[in-house]
C-alpha positions in Angstrom: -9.3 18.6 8.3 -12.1 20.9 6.9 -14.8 19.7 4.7 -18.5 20.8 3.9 -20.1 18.2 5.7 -18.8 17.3 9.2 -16.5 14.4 10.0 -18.2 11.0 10.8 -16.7 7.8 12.1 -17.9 4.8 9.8 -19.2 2.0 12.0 -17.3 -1.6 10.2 -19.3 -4.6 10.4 -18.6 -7.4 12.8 -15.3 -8.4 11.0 -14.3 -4.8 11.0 -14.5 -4.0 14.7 -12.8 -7.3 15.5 -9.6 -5.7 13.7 -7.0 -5.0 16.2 -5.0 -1.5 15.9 -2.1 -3.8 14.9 -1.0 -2.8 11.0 -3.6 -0.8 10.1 -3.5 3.0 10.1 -1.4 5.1 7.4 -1.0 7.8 10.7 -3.9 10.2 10.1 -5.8 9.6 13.0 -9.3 7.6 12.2 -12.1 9.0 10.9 -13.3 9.6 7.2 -15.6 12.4 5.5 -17.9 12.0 3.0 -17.9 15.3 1.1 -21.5 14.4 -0.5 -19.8 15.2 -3.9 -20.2 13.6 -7.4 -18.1 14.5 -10.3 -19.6 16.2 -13.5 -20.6 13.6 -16.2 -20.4 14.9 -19.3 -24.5 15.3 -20.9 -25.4 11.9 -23.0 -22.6 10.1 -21.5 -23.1 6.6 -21.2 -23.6 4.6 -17.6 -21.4 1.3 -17.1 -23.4 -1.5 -15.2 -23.5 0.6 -12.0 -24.9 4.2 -11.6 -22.0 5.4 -9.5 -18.6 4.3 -7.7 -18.4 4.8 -4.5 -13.8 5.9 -4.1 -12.0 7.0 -1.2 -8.4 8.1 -0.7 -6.6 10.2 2.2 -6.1 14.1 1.3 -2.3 13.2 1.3 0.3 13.8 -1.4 1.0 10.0 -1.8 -2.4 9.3 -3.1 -2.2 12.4 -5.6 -3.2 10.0 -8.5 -6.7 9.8 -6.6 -6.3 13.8 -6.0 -5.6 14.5 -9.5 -7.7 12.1 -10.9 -10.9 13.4 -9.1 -9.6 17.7 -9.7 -8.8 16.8 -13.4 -12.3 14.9 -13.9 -9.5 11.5 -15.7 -11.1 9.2 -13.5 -14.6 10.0 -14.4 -13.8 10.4 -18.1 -13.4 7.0 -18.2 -16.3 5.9 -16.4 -18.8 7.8 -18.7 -22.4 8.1 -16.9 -21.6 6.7 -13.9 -20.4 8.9 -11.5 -17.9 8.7 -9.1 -18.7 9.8 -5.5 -15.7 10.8 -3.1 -15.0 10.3 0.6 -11.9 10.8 1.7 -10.1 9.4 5.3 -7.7 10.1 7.6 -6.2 6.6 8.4 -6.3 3.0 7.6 -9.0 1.9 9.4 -11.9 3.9 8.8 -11.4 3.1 5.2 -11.0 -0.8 5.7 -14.6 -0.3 7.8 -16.2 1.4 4.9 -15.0 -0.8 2.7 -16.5 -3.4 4.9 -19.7 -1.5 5.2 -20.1 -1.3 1.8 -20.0 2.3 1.8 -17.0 1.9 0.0 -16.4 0.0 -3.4 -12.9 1.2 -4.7 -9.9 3.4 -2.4 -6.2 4.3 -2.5 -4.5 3.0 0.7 -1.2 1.5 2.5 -0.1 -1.9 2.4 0.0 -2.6 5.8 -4.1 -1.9 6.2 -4.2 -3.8 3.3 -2.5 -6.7 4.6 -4.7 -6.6 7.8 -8.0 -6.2 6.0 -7.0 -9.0 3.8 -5.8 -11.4 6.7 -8.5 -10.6 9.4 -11.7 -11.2 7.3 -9.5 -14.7 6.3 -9.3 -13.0 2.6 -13.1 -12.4 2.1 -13.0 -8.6 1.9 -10.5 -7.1 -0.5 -8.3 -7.7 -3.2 -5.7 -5.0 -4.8 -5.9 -4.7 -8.2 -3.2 -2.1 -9.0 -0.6 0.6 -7.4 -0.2 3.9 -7.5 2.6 5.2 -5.7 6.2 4.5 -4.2 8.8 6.4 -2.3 7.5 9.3 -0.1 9.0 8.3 3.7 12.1 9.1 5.3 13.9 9.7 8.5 14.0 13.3 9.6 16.4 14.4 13.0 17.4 17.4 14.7 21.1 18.3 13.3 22.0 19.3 16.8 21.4 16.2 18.2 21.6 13.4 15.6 24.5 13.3 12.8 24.8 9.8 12.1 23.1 6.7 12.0 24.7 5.0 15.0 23.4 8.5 17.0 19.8 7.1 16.3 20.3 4.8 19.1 19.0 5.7 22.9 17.3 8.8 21.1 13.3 9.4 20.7 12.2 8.9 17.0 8.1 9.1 15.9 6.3 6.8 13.9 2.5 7.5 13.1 1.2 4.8 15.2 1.4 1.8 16.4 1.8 -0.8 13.5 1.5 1.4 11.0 3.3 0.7 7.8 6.4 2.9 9.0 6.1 2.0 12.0 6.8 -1.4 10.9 9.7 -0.1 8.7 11.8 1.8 11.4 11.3 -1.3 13.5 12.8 -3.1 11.0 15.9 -1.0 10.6 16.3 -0.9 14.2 16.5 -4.9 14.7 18.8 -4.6 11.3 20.9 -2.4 13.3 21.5 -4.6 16.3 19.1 -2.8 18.4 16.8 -4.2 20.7 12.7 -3.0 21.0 9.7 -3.7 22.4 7.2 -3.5 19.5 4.6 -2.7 21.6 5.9 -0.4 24.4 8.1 1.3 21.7 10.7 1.2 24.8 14.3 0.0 23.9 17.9 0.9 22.5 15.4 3.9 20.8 12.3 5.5 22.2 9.7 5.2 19.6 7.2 7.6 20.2 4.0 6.8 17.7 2.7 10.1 17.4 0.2 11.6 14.8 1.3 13.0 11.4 -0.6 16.5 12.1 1.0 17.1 15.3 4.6 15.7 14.7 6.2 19.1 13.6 4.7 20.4 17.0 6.5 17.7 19.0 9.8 18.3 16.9 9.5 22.2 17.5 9.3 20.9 21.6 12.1 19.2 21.3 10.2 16.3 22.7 11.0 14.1 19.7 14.9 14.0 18.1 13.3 12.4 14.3 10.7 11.1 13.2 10.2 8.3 11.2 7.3 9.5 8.6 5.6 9.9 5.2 5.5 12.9 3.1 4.3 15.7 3.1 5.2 15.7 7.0 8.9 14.9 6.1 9.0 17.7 4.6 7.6 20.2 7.3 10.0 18.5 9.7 12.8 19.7 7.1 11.2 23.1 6.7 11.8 23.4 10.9 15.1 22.9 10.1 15.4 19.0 10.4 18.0 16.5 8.0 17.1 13.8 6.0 19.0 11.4 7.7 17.9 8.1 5.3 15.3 7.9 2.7 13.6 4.7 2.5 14.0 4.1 -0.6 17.7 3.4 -0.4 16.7 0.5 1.4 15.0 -1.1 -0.9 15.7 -2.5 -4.9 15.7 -0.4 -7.2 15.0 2.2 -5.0 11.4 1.3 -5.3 8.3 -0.1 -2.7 5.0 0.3 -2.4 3.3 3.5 -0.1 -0.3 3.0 -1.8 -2.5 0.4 -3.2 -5.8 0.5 -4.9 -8.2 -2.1 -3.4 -11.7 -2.6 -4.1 -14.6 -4.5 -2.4 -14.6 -8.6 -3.6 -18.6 -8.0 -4.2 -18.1 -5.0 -6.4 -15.1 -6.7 -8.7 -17.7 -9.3 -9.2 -20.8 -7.5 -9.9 -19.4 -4.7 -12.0 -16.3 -5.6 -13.5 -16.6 -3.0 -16.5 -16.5 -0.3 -13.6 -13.4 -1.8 -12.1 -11.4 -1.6 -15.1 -12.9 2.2 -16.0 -11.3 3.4 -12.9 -7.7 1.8 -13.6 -7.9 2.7 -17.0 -8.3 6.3 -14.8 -5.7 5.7 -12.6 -3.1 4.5 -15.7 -4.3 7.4 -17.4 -3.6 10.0 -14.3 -0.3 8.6 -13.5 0.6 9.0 -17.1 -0.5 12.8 -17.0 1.3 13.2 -14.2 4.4 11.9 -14.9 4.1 13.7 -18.5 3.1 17.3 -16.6 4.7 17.3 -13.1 4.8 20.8 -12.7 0.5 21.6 -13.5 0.2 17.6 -11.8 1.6 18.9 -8.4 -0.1 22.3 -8.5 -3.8 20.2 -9.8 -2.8 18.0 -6.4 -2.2 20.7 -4.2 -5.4 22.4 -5.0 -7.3 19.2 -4.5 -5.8 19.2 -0.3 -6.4 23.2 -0.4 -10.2 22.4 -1.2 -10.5 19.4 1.3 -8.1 20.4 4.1 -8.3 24.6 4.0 -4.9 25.1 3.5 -2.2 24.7 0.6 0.9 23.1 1.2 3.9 25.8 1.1 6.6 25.5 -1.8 9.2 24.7 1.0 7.0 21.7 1.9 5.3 20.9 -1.7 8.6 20.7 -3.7 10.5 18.2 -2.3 7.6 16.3 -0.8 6.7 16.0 -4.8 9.7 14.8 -5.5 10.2 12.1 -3.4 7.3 10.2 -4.7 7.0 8.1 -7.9 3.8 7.5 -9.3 3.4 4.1 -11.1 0.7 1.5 -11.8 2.8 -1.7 -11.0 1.9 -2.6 -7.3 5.3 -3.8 -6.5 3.9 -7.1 -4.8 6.9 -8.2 -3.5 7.8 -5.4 -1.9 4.3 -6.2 -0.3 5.4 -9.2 0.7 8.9 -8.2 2.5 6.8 -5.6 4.5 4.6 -8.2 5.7 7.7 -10.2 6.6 9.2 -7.1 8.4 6.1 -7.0 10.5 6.2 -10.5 11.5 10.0 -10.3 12.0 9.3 -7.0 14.5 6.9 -8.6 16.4 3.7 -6.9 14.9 2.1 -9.6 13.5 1.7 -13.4 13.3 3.2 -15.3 9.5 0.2 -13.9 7.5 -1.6 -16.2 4.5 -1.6 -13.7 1.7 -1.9 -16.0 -1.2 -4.7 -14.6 -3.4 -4.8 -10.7 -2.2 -3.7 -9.6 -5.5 -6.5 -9.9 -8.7 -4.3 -8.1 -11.6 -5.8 -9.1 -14.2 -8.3 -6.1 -14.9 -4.9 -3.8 -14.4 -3.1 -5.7 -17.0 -5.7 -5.6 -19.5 -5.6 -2.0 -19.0 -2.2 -1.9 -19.6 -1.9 -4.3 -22.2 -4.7 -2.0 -24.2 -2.7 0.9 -23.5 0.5 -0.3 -25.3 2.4 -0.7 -21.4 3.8 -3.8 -19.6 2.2 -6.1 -17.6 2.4 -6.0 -14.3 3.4 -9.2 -11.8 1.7 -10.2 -8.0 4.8 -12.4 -7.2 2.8 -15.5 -6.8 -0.1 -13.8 -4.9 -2.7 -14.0 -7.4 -6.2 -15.3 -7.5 -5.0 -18.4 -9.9 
Protein backbone atom coordinates (compact mmCIF):
# COMPACT_ATOMS: atom_id res chain seq x y z
CA UNK A 1 0.00 0.00 0.00
CA UNK A 2 1.04 3.52 -1.13
CA UNK A 3 0.65 6.52 0.91
CA UNK A 4 2.46 10.07 1.15
CA UNK A 5 4.26 9.44 4.11
CA UNK A 6 6.06 6.02 4.46
CA UNK A 7 4.75 3.11 6.39
CA UNK A 8 5.71 2.85 10.18
CA UNK A 9 5.22 0.08 12.64
CA UNK A 10 3.46 1.51 15.94
CA UNK A 11 5.43 0.41 18.95
CA UNK A 12 2.16 -0.90 21.75
CA UNK A 13 2.86 -0.39 25.24
CA UNK A 14 3.71 -3.17 27.56
CA UNK A 15 0.24 -4.73 27.42
CA UNK A 16 0.33 -4.50 23.68
CA UNK A 17 3.49 -6.36 22.94
CA UNK A 18 2.52 -9.07 25.50
CA UNK A 19 -0.47 -9.89 22.86
CA UNK A 20 0.08 -13.14 21.25
CA UNK A 21 -0.61 -13.50 17.35
CA UNK A 22 -3.59 -15.57 18.48
CA UNK A 23 -7.12 -13.67 17.26
CA UNK A 24 -5.80 -10.64 16.25
CA UNK A 25 -5.10 -9.66 12.67
CA UNK A 26 -7.98 -8.95 9.98
CA UNK A 27 -5.13 -10.53 7.27
CA UNK A 28 -3.43 -7.44 6.05
CA UNK A 29 -0.21 -7.96 7.23
CA UNK A 30 0.88 -5.44 10.30
CA UNK A 31 1.73 -2.21 9.94
CA UNK A 32 -0.32 1.14 9.83
CA UNK A 33 0.26 4.62 8.03
CA UNK A 34 -0.35 7.79 9.21
CA UNK A 35 -1.19 9.83 6.21
CA UNK A 36 -0.59 13.27 8.28
CA UNK A 37 -4.05 14.33 6.92
CA UNK A 38 -6.86 16.34 8.63
CA UNK A 39 -10.22 16.92 7.11
CA UNK A 40 -11.45 20.41 6.05
CA UNK A 41 -13.49 22.12 8.88
CA UNK A 42 -15.81 24.30 7.62
CA UNK A 43 -14.63 28.33 8.69
CA UNK A 44 -16.39 29.34 12.20
CA UNK A 45 -17.24 25.88 12.96
CA UNK A 46 -17.45 25.08 16.41
CA UNK A 47 -14.73 22.73 18.35
CA UNK A 48 -16.27 19.87 20.73
CA UNK A 49 -14.16 19.39 24.03
CA UNK A 50 -11.22 18.05 22.09
CA UNK A 51 -9.28 19.81 19.20
CA UNK A 52 -9.12 16.71 17.03
CA UNK A 53 -9.95 12.83 16.87
CA UNK A 54 -7.46 10.82 16.23
CA UNK A 55 -9.62 7.53 13.64
CA UNK A 56 -8.21 4.66 11.97
CA UNK A 57 -9.66 2.04 9.68
CA UNK A 58 -8.08 -0.50 7.03
CA UNK A 59 -8.26 0.75 3.23
CA UNK A 60 -10.63 -2.28 2.80
CA UNK A 61 -14.16 -2.40 1.36
CA UNK A 62 -15.68 -3.70 4.74
CA UNK A 63 -14.82 -0.54 6.57
CA UNK A 64 -16.25 1.68 3.59
CA UNK A 65 -18.45 3.61 6.24
CA UNK A 66 -14.99 4.88 7.59
CA UNK A 67 -13.95 5.36 3.70
CA UNK A 68 -16.90 7.14 2.78
CA UNK A 69 -17.23 8.94 5.82
CA UNK A 70 -13.74 10.52 5.66
CA UNK A 71 -14.09 11.13 1.21
CA UNK A 72 -17.61 12.58 1.85
CA UNK A 73 -16.36 14.91 4.77
CA UNK A 74 -20.10 13.06 7.07
CA UNK A 75 -17.91 12.21 9.73
CA UNK A 76 -16.39 15.58 10.18
CA UNK A 77 -19.71 17.45 9.62
CA UNK A 78 -20.66 16.29 12.68
CA UNK A 79 -17.77 16.91 14.69
CA UNK A 80 -17.77 20.79 13.79
CA UNK A 81 -14.21 22.36 14.65
CA UNK A 82 -12.58 19.49 15.70
CA UNK A 83 -10.93 17.77 13.21
CA UNK A 84 -10.55 14.44 12.46
CA UNK A 85 -7.10 12.99 11.71
CA UNK A 86 -6.76 9.62 9.73
CA UNK A 87 -4.35 6.64 9.88
CA UNK A 88 -5.17 3.87 8.30
CA UNK A 89 -3.70 -0.15 8.93
CA UNK A 90 -3.19 -3.09 7.43
CA UNK A 91 -4.13 -5.66 10.24
CA UNK A 92 -5.49 -6.07 13.68
CA UNK A 93 -2.64 -5.57 15.54
CA UNK A 94 -1.04 -2.49 14.67
CA UNK A 95 -4.29 -0.82 15.37
CA UNK A 96 -4.91 -2.52 18.84
CA UNK A 97 -1.08 -1.06 19.58
CA UNK A 98 -2.06 2.41 18.59
CA UNK A 99 -4.91 2.33 20.28
CA UNK A 100 -2.87 1.29 23.17
CA UNK A 101 -0.33 4.00 22.53
CA UNK A 102 -2.71 6.46 22.49
CA UNK A 103 -2.07 7.34 19.03
CA UNK A 104 -5.34 6.23 18.43
CA UNK A 105 -8.76 7.36 20.08
CA UNK A 106 -11.56 5.89 17.73
CA UNK A 107 -11.12 2.89 14.69
CA UNK A 108 -13.15 0.52 12.56
CA UNK A 109 -11.87 -3.08 13.13
CA UNK A 110 -12.75 -7.05 13.36
CA UNK A 111 -14.14 -8.78 16.23
CA UNK A 112 -11.68 -11.05 16.77
CA UNK A 113 -8.80 -8.17 17.51
CA UNK A 114 -11.44 -6.85 19.39
CA UNK A 115 -11.95 -9.65 21.53
CA UNK A 116 -8.19 -10.05 22.08
CA UNK A 117 -7.58 -6.32 22.87
CA UNK A 118 -10.40 -6.49 25.23
CA UNK A 119 -9.36 -9.83 27.08
CA UNK A 120 -5.46 -9.32 27.16
CA UNK A 121 -5.41 -5.87 28.81
CA UNK A 122 -8.18 -7.84 31.36
CA UNK A 123 -10.87 -5.15 29.83
CA UNK A 124 -8.92 -1.90 30.48
CA UNK A 125 -8.34 -0.86 26.94
CA UNK A 126 -11.36 -0.70 24.69
CA UNK A 127 -14.88 -0.85 24.56
CA UNK A 128 -17.17 -1.04 21.12
CA UNK A 129 -19.59 1.29 20.94
CA UNK A 130 -21.31 0.56 17.59
CA UNK A 131 -21.01 -1.66 14.13
CA UNK A 132 -20.68 -0.97 10.94
CA UNK A 133 -20.64 -3.76 8.68
CA UNK A 134 -21.75 -7.48 8.09
CA UNK A 135 -21.33 -10.07 5.44
CA UNK A 136 -18.27 -9.70 3.15
CA UNK A 137 -16.43 -13.45 3.52
CA UNK A 138 -16.84 -16.45 1.71
CA UNK A 139 -15.20 -19.64 0.41
CA UNK A 140 -13.71 -19.32 -2.97
CA UNK A 141 -12.22 -22.94 -4.92
CA UNK A 142 -10.83 -23.93 -8.05
CA UNK A 143 -13.95 -25.50 -10.16
CA UNK A 144 -11.51 -28.05 -11.46
CA UNK A 145 -10.73 -29.37 -8.36
CA UNK A 146 -13.48 -28.65 -5.78
CA UNK A 147 -17.32 -29.07 -6.66
CA UNK A 148 -18.77 -29.81 -3.43
CA UNK A 149 -18.52 -29.37 0.11
CA UNK A 150 -17.44 -32.82 1.08
CA UNK A 151 -14.40 -32.19 -1.78
CA UNK A 152 -13.10 -29.50 0.77
CA UNK A 153 -11.71 -32.26 2.75
CA UNK A 154 -7.78 -33.37 2.26
CA UNK A 155 -7.53 -30.17 0.00
CA UNK A 156 -5.33 -26.85 0.77
CA UNK A 157 -7.79 -23.86 1.69
CA UNK A 158 -6.09 -20.11 2.92
CA UNK A 159 -7.13 -18.14 5.75
CA UNK A 160 -5.42 -14.69 6.37
CA UNK A 161 -3.52 -15.77 9.32
CA UNK A 162 -3.27 -17.56 12.03
CA UNK A 163 -6.28 -16.73 14.38
CA UNK A 164 -7.64 -14.38 12.42
CA UNK A 165 -11.38 -13.89 12.55
CA UNK A 166 -11.77 -16.28 9.37
CA UNK A 167 -9.50 -18.22 10.33
CA UNK A 168 -11.46 -18.91 13.23
CA UNK A 169 -14.63 -19.38 11.07
CA UNK A 170 -13.34 -22.03 8.59
CA UNK A 171 -12.02 -23.77 11.59
CA UNK A 172 -15.23 -23.88 12.85
CA UNK A 173 -16.87 -25.33 9.82
CA UNK A 174 -14.32 -27.84 9.55
CA UNK A 175 -14.88 -29.37 13.16
CA UNK A 176 -18.85 -28.89 12.19
CA UNK A 177 -18.04 -31.09 9.33
CA UNK A 178 -16.50 -34.00 11.14
CA UNK A 179 -13.04 -33.00 10.28
CA UNK A 180 -10.15 -33.11 12.33
CA UNK A 181 -7.35 -29.98 12.61
CA UNK A 182 -4.61 -28.83 14.32
CA UNK A 183 -5.30 -25.18 14.96
CA UNK A 184 -2.04 -24.30 15.11
CA UNK A 185 -0.15 -26.38 12.50
CA UNK A 186 -3.13 -25.86 10.14
CA UNK A 187 -2.26 -29.74 9.33
CA UNK A 188 -5.39 -32.10 9.22
CA UNK A 189 -8.35 -33.65 7.14
CA UNK A 190 -7.63 -29.94 5.22
CA UNK A 191 -4.40 -28.08 4.79
CA UNK A 192 -5.00 -24.68 5.94
CA UNK A 193 -2.53 -22.53 4.60
CA UNK A 194 -2.82 -18.81 6.44
CA UNK A 195 -1.55 -16.79 3.75
CA UNK A 196 -1.86 -12.98 3.23
CA UNK A 197 -4.90 -11.29 1.65
CA UNK A 198 -2.54 -9.30 -1.01
CA UNK A 199 -0.78 -12.34 -2.15
CA UNK A 200 -3.68 -15.04 -2.10
CA UNK A 201 -4.83 -14.50 -5.77
CA UNK A 202 -0.95 -15.21 -6.53
CA UNK A 203 -1.01 -18.53 -4.71
CA UNK A 204 -4.47 -19.44 -6.35
CA UNK A 205 -3.05 -18.52 -9.87
CA UNK A 206 0.00 -21.25 -8.68
CA UNK A 207 -2.25 -23.65 -8.01
CA UNK A 208 -0.59 -23.89 -4.63
CA UNK A 209 -3.81 -23.24 -2.86
CA UNK A 210 -7.38 -25.13 -4.04
CA UNK A 211 -9.75 -22.06 -2.01
CA UNK A 212 -9.36 -19.79 0.16
CA UNK A 213 -11.25 -18.96 3.02
CA UNK A 214 -11.29 -14.90 2.84
CA UNK A 215 -12.91 -11.41 3.16
CA UNK A 216 -13.84 -9.20 0.38
CA UNK A 217 -12.56 -7.54 -1.86
CA UNK A 218 -10.02 -10.64 -2.21
CA UNK A 219 -13.11 -13.05 -2.68
CA UNK A 220 -13.80 -11.43 -5.33
CA UNK A 221 -10.32 -11.35 -7.24
CA UNK A 222 -10.19 -15.07 -6.50
CA UNK A 223 -13.69 -15.18 -8.58
CA UNK A 224 -12.29 -12.81 -11.22
CA UNK A 225 -9.29 -15.76 -11.77
CA UNK A 226 -11.97 -17.89 -12.35
CA UNK A 227 -12.72 -19.29 -8.87
CA UNK A 228 -16.61 -20.42 -7.33
CA UNK A 229 -18.26 -19.26 -4.46
CA UNK A 230 -18.49 -22.39 -2.87
CA UNK A 231 -20.37 -20.97 0.62
CA UNK A 232 -20.96 -17.54 1.69
CA UNK A 233 -20.77 -17.09 5.33
CA UNK A 234 -23.59 -15.56 5.82
CA UNK A 235 -25.69 -18.61 5.19
CA UNK A 236 -24.30 -19.86 8.21
CA UNK A 237 -25.43 -17.53 10.31
CA UNK A 238 -29.22 -15.95 11.44
CA UNK A 239 -30.65 -14.02 9.50
CA UNK A 240 -27.96 -14.07 7.25
CA UNK A 241 -26.33 -11.56 9.39
CA UNK A 242 -22.74 -11.23 11.71
CA UNK A 243 -20.44 -8.94 12.44
CA UNK A 244 -16.99 -8.17 9.99
CA UNK A 245 -16.28 -4.60 11.71
CA UNK A 246 -16.69 -2.84 14.89
CA UNK A 247 -16.02 0.59 15.95
CA UNK A 248 -14.00 0.79 19.22
CA UNK A 249 -12.55 3.57 20.89
CA UNK A 250 -9.91 4.11 23.70
CA UNK A 251 -11.71 3.81 27.59
CA UNK A 252 -9.73 7.25 28.32
CA UNK A 253 -11.12 9.12 25.37
CA UNK A 254 -15.00 7.83 26.01
CA UNK A 255 -14.39 9.34 29.36
CA UNK A 256 -12.84 12.52 28.74
CA UNK A 257 -14.68 13.61 25.61
CA UNK A 258 -17.81 12.01 25.42
CA UNK A 259 -19.49 14.76 23.07
CA UNK A 260 -16.75 13.61 20.54
CA UNK A 261 -17.75 10.02 20.87
CA UNK A 262 -21.16 10.49 20.03
CA UNK A 263 -20.25 13.22 16.97
CA UNK A 264 -18.43 10.45 15.24
CA UNK A 265 -21.47 7.73 15.55
CA UNK A 266 -23.85 10.30 14.81
CA UNK A 267 -21.15 10.26 11.51
CA UNK A 268 -21.09 6.80 11.14
CA UNK A 269 -25.29 6.49 11.46
CA UNK A 270 -25.30 9.13 9.13
CA UNK A 271 -22.80 7.48 6.42
CA UNK A 272 -24.35 4.22 6.62
CA UNK A 273 -27.61 5.88 5.99
CA UNK A 274 -26.07 7.65 2.81
CA UNK A 275 -24.91 4.66 1.70
CA UNK A 276 -27.54 2.56 1.91
CA UNK A 277 -29.87 5.43 0.41
CA UNK A 278 -27.02 5.96 -2.66
CA UNK A 279 -25.22 2.61 -3.25
CA UNK A 280 -24.25 3.32 -6.55
CA UNK A 281 -22.19 7.18 -5.83
CA UNK A 282 -21.48 5.20 -2.07
CA UNK A 283 -19.38 2.47 -3.82
CA UNK A 284 -17.84 4.68 -6.36
CA UNK A 285 -17.01 7.64 -3.14
CA UNK A 286 -15.38 4.21 -1.46
CA UNK A 287 -13.50 3.09 -4.18
CA UNK A 288 -11.96 6.41 -4.68
CA UNK A 289 -11.04 6.70 -1.06
CA UNK A 290 -8.64 2.89 -1.61
CA UNK A 291 -7.57 4.53 -5.17
CA UNK A 292 -6.06 7.59 -3.10
CA UNK A 293 -4.55 5.40 -0.26
CA UNK A 294 -3.61 2.17 -2.00
CA UNK A 295 -2.68 3.54 -5.87
CA UNK A 296 -5.04 1.53 -7.53
CA UNK A 297 -8.91 1.27 -8.04
CA UNK A 298 -10.57 -1.85 -7.65
CA UNK A 299 -11.88 -3.25 -11.15
CA UNK A 300 -15.83 -3.52 -11.81
CA UNK A 301 -15.31 -7.32 -11.94
CA UNK A 302 -13.92 -7.13 -8.39
CA UNK A 303 -15.91 -3.92 -6.99
CA UNK A 304 -19.51 -5.13 -7.91
CA UNK A 305 -19.99 -8.10 -6.21
CA UNK A 306 -17.50 -7.41 -3.50
CA UNK A 307 -20.11 -4.33 -2.84
CA UNK A 308 -22.67 -6.44 -2.77
CA UNK A 309 -21.93 -8.84 -0.43
CA UNK A 310 -21.63 -6.40 2.36
CA UNK A 311 -24.39 -4.78 4.56
CA UNK A 312 -23.71 -1.74 6.23
CA UNK A 313 -25.53 -1.28 9.60
CA UNK A 314 -25.11 0.43 12.88
CA UNK A 315 -26.28 -2.53 15.20
CA UNK A 316 -23.05 -4.43 16.28
CA UNK A 317 -24.66 -7.69 16.29
CA UNK A 318 -23.23 -8.69 19.85
CA UNK A 319 -24.16 -11.97 19.76
CA UNK A 320 -22.91 -12.85 16.84
CA UNK A 321 -19.77 -11.49 18.79
CA UNK A 322 -20.13 -13.74 21.22
CA UNK A 323 -20.65 -17.16 19.09
CA UNK A 324 -17.33 -16.14 17.29
CA UNK A 325 -15.59 -15.98 20.52
CA UNK A 326 -17.11 -19.36 21.24
CA UNK A 327 -15.94 -20.74 17.85
CA UNK A 328 -12.47 -19.78 18.74
CA UNK A 329 -12.51 -21.41 22.03
CA UNK A 330 -14.30 -24.46 20.53
CA UNK A 331 -11.21 -24.51 17.63
CA UNK A 332 -8.66 -24.43 19.98
CA UNK A 333 -7.61 -20.66 19.45
CA UNK A 334 -8.35 -19.40 22.55
CA UNK A 335 -9.01 -19.99 26.25
CA UNK A 336 -13.23 -19.29 27.56
CA UNK A 337 -12.77 -15.40 27.31
CA UNK A 338 -14.55 -12.93 30.14
CA UNK A 339 -16.25 -10.44 27.87
CA UNK A 340 -18.83 -9.08 30.07
CA UNK A 341 -18.57 -5.26 29.75
CA UNK A 342 -16.81 -4.89 26.11
CA UNK A 343 -19.77 -3.35 24.78
CA UNK A 344 -20.68 0.64 26.02
CA UNK A 345 -23.88 1.30 23.63
CA UNK A 346 -25.25 3.74 25.18
CA UNK A 347 -23.71 6.86 23.15
CA UNK A 348 -24.86 4.68 19.86
CA UNK A 349 -28.38 4.50 21.10
CA UNK A 350 -28.80 7.95 21.93
CA UNK A 351 -27.71 8.58 18.49
CA UNK A 352 -30.17 6.40 17.23
CA UNK A 353 -32.89 7.20 19.41
CA UNK A 354 -32.31 11.09 18.24
CA UNK A 355 -32.35 9.99 14.84
CA UNK A 356 -35.87 8.41 14.88
CA UNK A 357 -33.98 4.53 14.54
CA UNK A 358 -34.12 1.51 16.92
CA UNK A 359 -32.00 0.78 19.63
CA UNK A 360 -29.51 -1.35 19.44
CA UNK A 361 -28.79 -4.52 22.03
CA UNK A 362 -25.08 -5.89 23.48
CA UNK A 363 -26.67 -9.33 24.54
CA UNK A 364 -25.82 -8.91 28.11
CA UNK A 365 -22.28 -7.51 27.53
CA UNK A 366 -22.74 -4.08 28.63
CA UNK A 367 -21.07 -1.81 31.06
CA UNK A 368 -24.28 -2.12 33.57
Amino acid sequence: MSAARPLTTLRALAVAAALPLLLTACGYGSQSTDDGKQSQVAAGAKKLSADEVKIGYFPNLTHATALVGVQEGLLQKELGGTRIKPSTFNAGPSEIEALNAGSLDIGWIGPSPAINGYTKSNGRNLRIIGGSASGGVKLVVNPDRITSLQDVKGKKIATPQHGNTQDVAFLNWVKDQGWKVDAASGRGDVSVVRTDNKVTPDAYKSGSIDGAWVPEPTASKLVAEGGKVLLDESTLWPDKKFVITNIIVRQEFLKQHPDVVEAVLRGSVKTNAWINAHPDRAKASANKALETLSGKALPADVLDPAWKSITFLDDPLASTLRTQAEHAVKAGLLEKPDLEGIYDLAPLNKVLKAEGKEEVDDAGLGTG
